[in-house]
N, CA and C of each residue as an Amber inpcrd file, in Angstrom:
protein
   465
-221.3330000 -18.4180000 187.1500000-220.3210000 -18.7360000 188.1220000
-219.2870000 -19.6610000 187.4700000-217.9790000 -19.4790000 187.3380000
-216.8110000 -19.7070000 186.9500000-216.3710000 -21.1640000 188.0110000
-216.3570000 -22.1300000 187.2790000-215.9200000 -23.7070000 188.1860000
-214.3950000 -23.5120000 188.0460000-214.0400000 -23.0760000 189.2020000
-212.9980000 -22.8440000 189.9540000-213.3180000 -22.0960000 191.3750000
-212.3660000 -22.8800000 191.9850000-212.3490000 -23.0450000 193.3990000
-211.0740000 -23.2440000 194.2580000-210.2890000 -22.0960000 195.2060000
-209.5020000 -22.5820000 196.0750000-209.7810000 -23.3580000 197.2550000
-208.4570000 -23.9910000 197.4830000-208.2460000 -24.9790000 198.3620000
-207.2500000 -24.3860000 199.0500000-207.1590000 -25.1990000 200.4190000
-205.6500000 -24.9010000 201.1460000-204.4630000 -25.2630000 200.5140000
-204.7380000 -26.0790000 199.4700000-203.5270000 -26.8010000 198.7300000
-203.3200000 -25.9250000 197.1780000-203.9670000 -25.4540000 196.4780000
-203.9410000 -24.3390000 195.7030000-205.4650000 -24.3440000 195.0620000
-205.9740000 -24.0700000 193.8230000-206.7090000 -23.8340000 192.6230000
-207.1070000 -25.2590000 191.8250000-208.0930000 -25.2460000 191.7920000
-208.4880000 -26.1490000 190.7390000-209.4850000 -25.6630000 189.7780000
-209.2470000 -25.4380000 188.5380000-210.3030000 -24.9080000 187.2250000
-210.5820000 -26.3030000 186.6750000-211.8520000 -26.1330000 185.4110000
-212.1470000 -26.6950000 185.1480000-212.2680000 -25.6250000 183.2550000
-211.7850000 -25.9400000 182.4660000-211.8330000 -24.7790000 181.6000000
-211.9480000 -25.3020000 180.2110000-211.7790000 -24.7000000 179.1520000
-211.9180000 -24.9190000 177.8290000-211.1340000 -24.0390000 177.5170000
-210.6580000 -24.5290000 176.1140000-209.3770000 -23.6950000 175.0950000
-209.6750000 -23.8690000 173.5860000-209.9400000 -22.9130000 172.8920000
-210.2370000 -22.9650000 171.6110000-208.9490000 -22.9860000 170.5670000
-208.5730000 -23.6280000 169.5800000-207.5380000 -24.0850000 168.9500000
-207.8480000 -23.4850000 167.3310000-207.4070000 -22.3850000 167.3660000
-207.7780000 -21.8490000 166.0330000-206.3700000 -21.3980000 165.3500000
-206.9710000 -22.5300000 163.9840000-205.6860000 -22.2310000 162.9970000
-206.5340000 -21.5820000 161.7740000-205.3800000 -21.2260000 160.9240000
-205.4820000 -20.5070000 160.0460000-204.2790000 -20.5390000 159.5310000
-203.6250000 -21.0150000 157.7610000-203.1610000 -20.6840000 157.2200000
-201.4030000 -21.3800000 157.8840000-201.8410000 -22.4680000 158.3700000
-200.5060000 -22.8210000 159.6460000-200.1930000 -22.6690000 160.5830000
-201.2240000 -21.8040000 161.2770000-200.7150000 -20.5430000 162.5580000
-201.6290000 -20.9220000 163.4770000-201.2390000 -20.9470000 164.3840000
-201.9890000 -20.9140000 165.9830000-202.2850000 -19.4450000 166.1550000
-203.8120000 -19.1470000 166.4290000-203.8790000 -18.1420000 167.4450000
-203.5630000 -17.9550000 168.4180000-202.6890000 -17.4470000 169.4170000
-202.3860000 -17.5480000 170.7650000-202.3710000 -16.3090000 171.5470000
-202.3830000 -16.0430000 172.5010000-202.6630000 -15.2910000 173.6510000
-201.3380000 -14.7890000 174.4390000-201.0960000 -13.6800000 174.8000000
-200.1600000 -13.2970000 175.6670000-200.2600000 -12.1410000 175.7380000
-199.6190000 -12.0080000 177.7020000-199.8270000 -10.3970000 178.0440000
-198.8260000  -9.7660000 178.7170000-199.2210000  -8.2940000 178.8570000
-197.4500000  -8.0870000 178.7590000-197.2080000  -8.6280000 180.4320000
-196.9090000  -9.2620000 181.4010000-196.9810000  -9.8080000 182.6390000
-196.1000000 -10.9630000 182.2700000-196.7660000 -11.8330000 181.5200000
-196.5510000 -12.8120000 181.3880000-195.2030000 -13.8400000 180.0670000
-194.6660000 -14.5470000 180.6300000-193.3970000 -14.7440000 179.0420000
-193.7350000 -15.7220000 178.7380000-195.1250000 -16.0800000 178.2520000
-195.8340000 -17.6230000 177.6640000-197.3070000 -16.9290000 177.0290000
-197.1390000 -17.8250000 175.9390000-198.6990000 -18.0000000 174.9900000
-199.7940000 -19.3470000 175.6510000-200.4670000 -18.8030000 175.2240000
-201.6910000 -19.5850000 175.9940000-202.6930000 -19.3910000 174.6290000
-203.6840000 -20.4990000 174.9770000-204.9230000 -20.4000000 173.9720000
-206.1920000 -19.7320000 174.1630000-206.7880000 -18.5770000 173.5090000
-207.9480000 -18.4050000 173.7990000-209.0220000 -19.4100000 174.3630000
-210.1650000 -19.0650000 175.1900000-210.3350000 -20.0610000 175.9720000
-210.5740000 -19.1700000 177.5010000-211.3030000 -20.2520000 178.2280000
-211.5340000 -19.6070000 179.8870000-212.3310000 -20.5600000 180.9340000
-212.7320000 -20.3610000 181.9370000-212.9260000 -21.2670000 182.6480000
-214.6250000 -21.7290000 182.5660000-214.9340000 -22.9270000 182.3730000
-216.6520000 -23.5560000 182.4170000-217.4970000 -22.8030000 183.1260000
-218.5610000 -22.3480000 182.8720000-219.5480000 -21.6070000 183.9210000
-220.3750000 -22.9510000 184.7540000-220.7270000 -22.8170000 186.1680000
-221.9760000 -23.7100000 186.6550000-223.0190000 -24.2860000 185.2920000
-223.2710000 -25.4150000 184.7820000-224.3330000 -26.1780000 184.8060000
-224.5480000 -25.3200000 183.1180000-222.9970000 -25.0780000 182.2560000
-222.6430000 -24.7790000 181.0830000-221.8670000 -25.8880000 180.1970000
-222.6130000 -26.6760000 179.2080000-221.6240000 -27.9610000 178.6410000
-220.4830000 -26.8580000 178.4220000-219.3610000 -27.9860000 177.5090000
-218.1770000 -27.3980000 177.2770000-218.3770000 -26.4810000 175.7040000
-219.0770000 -27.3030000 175.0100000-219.1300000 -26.6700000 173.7300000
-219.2420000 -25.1440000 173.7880000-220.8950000 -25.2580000 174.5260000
-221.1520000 -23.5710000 174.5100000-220.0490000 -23.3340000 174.9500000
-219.7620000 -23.2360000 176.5190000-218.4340000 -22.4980000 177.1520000
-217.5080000 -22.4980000 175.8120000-216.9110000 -23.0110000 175.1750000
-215.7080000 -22.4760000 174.0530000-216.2120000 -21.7860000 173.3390000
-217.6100000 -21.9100000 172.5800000-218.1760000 -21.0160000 171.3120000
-218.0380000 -19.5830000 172.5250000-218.7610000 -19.6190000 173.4800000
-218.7590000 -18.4340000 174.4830000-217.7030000 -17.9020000 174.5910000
-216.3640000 -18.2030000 175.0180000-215.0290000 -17.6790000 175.5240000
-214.4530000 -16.8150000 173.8180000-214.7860000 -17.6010000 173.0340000
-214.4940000 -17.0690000 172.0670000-215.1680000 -15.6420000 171.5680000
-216.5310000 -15.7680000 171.7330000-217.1700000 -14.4500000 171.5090000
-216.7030000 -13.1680000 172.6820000-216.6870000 -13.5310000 173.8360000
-216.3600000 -13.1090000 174.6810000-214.7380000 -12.0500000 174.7270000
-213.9430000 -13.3610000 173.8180000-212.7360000 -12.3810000 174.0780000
-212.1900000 -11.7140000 172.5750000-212.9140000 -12.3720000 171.1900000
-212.7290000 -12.0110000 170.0060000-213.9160000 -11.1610000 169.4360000
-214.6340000 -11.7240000 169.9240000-215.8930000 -10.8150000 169.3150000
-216.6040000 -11.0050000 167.9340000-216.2960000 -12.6940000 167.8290000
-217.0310000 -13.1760000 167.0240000-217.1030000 -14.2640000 166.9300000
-218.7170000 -14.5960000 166.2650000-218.9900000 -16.7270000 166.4680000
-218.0360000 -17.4050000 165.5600000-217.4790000 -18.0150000 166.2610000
-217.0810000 -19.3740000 165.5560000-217.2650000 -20.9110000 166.1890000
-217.9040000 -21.9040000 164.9650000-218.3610000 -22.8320000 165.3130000
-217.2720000 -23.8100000 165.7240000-217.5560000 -24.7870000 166.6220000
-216.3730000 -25.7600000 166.9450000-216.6180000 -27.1670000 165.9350000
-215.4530000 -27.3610000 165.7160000-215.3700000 -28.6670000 164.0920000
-215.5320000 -29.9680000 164.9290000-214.0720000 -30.1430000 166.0010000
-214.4870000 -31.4760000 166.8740000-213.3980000 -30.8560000 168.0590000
-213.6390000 -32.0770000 169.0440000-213.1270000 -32.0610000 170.0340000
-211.8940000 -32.5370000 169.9740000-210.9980000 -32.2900000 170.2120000
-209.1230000 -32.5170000 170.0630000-208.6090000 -33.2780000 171.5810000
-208.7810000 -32.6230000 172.9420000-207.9090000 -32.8090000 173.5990000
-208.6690000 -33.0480000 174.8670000-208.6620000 -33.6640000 175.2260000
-208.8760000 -33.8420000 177.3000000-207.5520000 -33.4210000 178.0140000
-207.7580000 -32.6500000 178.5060000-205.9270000 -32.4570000 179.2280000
-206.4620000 -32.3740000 181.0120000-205.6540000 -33.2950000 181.4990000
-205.5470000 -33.3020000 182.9880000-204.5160000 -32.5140000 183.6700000
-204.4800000 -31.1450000 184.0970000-202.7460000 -30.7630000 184.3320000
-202.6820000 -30.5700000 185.9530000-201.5300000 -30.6790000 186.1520000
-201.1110000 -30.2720000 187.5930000-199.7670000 -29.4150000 187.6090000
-200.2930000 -27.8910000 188.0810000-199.0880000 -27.0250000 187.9870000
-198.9970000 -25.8460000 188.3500000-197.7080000 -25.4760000 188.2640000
-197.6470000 -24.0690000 189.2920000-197.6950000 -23.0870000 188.6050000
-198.2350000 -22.5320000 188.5810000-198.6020000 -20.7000000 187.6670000
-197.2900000 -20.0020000 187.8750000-196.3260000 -20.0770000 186.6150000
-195.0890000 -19.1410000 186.4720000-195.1500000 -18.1360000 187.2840000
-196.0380000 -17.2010000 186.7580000-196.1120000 -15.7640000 187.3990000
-196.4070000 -15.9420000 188.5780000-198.0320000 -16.2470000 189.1970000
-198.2160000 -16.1710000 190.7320000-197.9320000 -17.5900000 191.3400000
-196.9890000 -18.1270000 191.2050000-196.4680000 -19.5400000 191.6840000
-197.6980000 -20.2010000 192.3150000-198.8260000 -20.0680000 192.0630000
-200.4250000 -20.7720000 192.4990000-200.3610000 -22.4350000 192.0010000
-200.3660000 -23.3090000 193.3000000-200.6310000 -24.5570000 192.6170000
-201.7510000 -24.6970000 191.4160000-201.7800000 -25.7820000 191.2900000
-203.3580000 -25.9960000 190.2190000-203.6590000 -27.3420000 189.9570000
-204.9880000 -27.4750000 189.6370000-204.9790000 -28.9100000 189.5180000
-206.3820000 -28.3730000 188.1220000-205.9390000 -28.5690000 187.0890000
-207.0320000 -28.5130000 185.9650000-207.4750000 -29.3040000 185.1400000
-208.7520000 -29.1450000 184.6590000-209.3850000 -29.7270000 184.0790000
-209.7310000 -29.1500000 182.5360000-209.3120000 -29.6160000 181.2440000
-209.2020000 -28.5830000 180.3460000-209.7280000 -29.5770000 179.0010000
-210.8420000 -29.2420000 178.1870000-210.8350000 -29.4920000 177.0240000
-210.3300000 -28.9140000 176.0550000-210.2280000 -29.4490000 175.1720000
-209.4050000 -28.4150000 173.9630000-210.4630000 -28.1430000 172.4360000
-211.0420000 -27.7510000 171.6840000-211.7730000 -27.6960000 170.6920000
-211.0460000 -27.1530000 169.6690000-210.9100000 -28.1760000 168.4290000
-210.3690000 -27.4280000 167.1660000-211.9480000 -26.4470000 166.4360000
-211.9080000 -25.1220000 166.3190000-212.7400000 -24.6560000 165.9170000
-212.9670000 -24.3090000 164.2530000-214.1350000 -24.1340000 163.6980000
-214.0460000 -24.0030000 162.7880000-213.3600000 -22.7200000 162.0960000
-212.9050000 -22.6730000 160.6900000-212.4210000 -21.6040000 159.9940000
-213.2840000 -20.8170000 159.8010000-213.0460000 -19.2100000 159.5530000
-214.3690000 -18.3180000 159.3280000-213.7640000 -17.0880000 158.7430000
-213.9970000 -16.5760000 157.8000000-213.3630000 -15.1290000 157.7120000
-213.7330000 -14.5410000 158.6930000-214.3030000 -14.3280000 159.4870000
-214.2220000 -13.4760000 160.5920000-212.7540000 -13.0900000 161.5980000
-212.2300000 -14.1770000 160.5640000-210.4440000 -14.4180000 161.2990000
-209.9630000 -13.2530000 160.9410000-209.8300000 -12.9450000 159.8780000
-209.0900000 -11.4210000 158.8840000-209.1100000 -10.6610000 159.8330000
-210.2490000 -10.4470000 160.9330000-210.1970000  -8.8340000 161.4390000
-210.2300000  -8.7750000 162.8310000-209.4220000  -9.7810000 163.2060000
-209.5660000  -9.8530000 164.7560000-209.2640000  -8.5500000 165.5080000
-210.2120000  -7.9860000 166.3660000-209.6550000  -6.9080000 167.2600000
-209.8710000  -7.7720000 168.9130000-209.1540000  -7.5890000 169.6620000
-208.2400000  -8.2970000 171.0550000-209.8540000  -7.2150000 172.0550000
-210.3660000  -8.2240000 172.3250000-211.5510000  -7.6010000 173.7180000
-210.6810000  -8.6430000 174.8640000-209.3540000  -8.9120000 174.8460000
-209.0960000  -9.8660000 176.3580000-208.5230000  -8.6350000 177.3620000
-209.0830000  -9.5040000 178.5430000-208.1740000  -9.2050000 179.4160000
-207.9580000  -9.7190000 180.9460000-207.0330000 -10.4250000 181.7960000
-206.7300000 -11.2660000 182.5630000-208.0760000 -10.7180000 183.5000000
-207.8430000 -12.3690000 184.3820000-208.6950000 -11.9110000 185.7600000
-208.2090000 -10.3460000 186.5500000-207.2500000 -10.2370000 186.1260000
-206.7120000  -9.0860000 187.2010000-206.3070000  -7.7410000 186.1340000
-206.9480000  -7.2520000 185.1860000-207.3870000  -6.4000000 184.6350000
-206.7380000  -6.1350000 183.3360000-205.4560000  -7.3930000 183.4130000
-204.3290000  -6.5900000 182.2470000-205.0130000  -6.7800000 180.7320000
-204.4680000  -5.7420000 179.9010000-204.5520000  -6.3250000 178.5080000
-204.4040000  -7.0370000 177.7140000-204.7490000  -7.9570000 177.0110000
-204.0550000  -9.2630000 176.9420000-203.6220000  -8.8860000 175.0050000
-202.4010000  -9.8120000 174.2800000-202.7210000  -9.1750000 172.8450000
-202.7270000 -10.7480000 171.8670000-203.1700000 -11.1400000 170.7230000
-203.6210000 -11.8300000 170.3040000-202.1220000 -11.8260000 169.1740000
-201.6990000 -13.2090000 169.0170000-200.6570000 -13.4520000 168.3000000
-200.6970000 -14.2800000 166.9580000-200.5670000 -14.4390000 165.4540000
-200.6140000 -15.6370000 165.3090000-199.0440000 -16.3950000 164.4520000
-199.1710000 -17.4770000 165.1690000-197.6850000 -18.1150000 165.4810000
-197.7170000 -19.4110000 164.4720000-196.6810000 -19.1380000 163.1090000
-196.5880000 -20.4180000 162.8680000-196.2950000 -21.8890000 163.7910000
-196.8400000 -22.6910000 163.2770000-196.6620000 -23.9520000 164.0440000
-195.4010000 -24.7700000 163.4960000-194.6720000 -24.1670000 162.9360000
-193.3160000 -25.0660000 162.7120000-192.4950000 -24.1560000 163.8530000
-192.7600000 -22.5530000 164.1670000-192.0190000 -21.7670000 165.3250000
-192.6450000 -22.5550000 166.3710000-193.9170000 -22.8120000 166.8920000
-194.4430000 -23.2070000 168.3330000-193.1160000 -23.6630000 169.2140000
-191.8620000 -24.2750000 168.6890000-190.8050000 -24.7910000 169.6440000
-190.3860000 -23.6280000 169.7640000-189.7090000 -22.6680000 169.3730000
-189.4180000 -21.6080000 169.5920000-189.9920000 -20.6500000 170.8310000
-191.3440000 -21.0690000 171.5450000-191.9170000 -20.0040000 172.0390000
-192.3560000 -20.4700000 173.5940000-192.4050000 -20.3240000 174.2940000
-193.5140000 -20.5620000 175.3490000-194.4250000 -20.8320000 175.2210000
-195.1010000 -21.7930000 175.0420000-196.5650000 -21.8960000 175.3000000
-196.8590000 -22.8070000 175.7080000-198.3830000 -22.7490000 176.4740000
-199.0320000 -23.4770000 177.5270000-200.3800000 -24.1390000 177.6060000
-200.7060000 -24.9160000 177.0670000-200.2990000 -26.7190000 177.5100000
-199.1290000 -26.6440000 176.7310000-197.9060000 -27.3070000 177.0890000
-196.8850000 -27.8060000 176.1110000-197.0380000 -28.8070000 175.4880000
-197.9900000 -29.6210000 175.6110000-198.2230000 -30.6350000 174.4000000
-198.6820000 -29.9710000 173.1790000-199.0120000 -28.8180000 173.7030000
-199.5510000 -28.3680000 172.2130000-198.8180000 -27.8900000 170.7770000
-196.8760000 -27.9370000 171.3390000-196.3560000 -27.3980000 170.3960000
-195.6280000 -28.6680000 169.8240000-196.5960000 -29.8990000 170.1380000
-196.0360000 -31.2830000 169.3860000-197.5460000 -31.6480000 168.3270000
-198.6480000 -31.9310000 169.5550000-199.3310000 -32.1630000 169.2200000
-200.2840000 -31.5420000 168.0380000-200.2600000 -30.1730000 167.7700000
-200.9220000 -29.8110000 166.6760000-200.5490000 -29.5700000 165.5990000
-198.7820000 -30.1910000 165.5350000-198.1370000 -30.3790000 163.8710000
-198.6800000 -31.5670000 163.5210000-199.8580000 -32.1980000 163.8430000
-200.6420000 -33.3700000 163.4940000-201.1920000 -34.1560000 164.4550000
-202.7290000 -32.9540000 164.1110000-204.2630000 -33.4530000 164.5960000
-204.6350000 -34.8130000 164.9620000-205.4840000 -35.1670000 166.0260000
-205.6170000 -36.3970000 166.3150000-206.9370000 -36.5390000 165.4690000
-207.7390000 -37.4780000 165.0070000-208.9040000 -38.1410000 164.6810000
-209.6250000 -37.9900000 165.8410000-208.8130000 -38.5150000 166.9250000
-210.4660000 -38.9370000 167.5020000-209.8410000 -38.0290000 169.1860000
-210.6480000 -37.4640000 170.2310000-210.0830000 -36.7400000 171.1130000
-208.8540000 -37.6760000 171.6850000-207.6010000 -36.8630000 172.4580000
-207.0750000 -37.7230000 173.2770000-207.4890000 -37.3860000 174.8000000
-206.6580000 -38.4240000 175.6110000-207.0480000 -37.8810000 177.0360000
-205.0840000 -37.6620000 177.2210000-204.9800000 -36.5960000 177.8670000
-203.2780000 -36.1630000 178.4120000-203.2340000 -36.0230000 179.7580000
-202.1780000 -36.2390000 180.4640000-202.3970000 -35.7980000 181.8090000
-201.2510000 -35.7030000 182.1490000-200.2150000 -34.4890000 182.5940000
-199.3680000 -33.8610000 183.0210000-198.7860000 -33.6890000 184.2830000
-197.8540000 -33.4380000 184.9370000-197.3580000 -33.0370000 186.4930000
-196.3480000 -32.4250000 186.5970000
């Protein structure tokens, strides 16, 4: 069971996002619906730490293990879903994961809650200003990694 839950006031998740570089590049996420990148990653299951949940989301939508190195980000967000204008109130860790050749051969198993195809991008991080993407701290914050996690919180 997926920790998320509506309210009369909108959505609140509770989720994880895996942060995989390679070679300068963000892996990122986007579908054709949507005009923003996002991070692989998905929402916490019931009475699932976060770790597994990211090693999980990852197998889940890449189709292969990769280990997580450390924890990067606490992000608190509050916001309205571009596409279905859905409030939100989330709860999001971030995990820098480890490197793996298993990167070379990514084939795309995503696809949204609502059936679409999703396709797998990878985006230098000197472009990240150039693009949409979502958390937006992320196209500051990962031209240089924190040491130790931060906590962020958005509106």
């Amino acid at each position: 069971m997926d920790l998320t839950f509506h309210t009369e006031k909108g959505r609140f998740n509770y989720r994880v996002g895996a942060i995989i570089l390679k070679d300068d590049q963000l892996l990122a996420v986007k579908n054709e619906r949507s005009s923003y990148y996002y991070t692989v990653g998905g929402r916490v299951h019931f009475d699932e730490n976060c770790e597994d949940a990211v090693k999980r989301e990852v197998y889940e939508e890449l189709g292969i293990h990769l280990e997580v190195d450390r924890p990067l980000f606490f992000h608190e967000n509050f916001f309205t879903e571009t596409d279905s204008q859905e409030n939100f109130h989330e709860i999001a860790v971030y995990y820098l994961m480890k490197n793996s050749d298993e990167l070379n051969n990514l084939e795309c198993h995503l696809f949204t809650e609502n059936g679409m195809q999703e396709e797998l991008h990878w985006i230098f991080l000197d472009q990240l200003q150039d693009i949409i993407l979502y958390p937006q701290f992320l196209k500051t914050k990962l031209l240089s990694l924190p040491d130790s996690p931060l906590f962020l919180s958005e509106r």
